[in-house]
C-alpha positions, 0 to 999 in steps of 0.5 A: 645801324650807323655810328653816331657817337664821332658826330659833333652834337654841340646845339643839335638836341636830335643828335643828344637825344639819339645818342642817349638811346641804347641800341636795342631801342634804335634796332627795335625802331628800326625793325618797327618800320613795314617793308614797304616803307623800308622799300621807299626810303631805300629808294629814295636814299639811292636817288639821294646817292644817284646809284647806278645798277651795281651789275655794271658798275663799281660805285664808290660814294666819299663825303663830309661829315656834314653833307653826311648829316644832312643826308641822314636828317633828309632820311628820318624825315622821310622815314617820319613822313612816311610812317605818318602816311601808313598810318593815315592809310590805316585808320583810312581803311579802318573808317572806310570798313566801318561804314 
């Protein structure tokens, strides 16, 4: 996943409160996510990123600690949205069966 104990968490609760969880309960969130919600956070990160096709180029990505940061934060709030969404779709569908 990514190594977040070398972060300064000096008044940043998110940062304390992940860097208290075990590993195996930020792998088994991770594995919780569905492929296409995986799907679109990957492709949103790339935009973040500005990837070019790997085939033709050799991509090399260098940054700060804080742009870092904020590059994650940017990537768990998508992933929270659309998580919500997924769910939203689902009990969509579920209403949408029952009548």
């Amino acid at each position: 996943m990514f190594n977040i104990g070398e972060l300064n968490s000096s008044n940043n609760l998110l940062l304390d409160y992940l860097k208290n969880q075990s590993p195996e309960t930020l792998a088994a969130v991770a594995q919780s996510v569905s492929p296409e919600a995986q799907q679109i956070i990957s492709q949103n990160v790339q935009n973040l990123f500005g990837i070019l096709p790997s085939q033709h180029f050799n991509v090399s990505i260098t940054s700060d600690r804080d742009n870092l940061a904020g590059l994650i934060g940017s990537a768990m709030m998508t992933g929270y949205f659309i998580r919500q969404m997924e769910t939203r779709m689902q009990l969509d569908n579920s209403l949408a069966s029952a009548e």
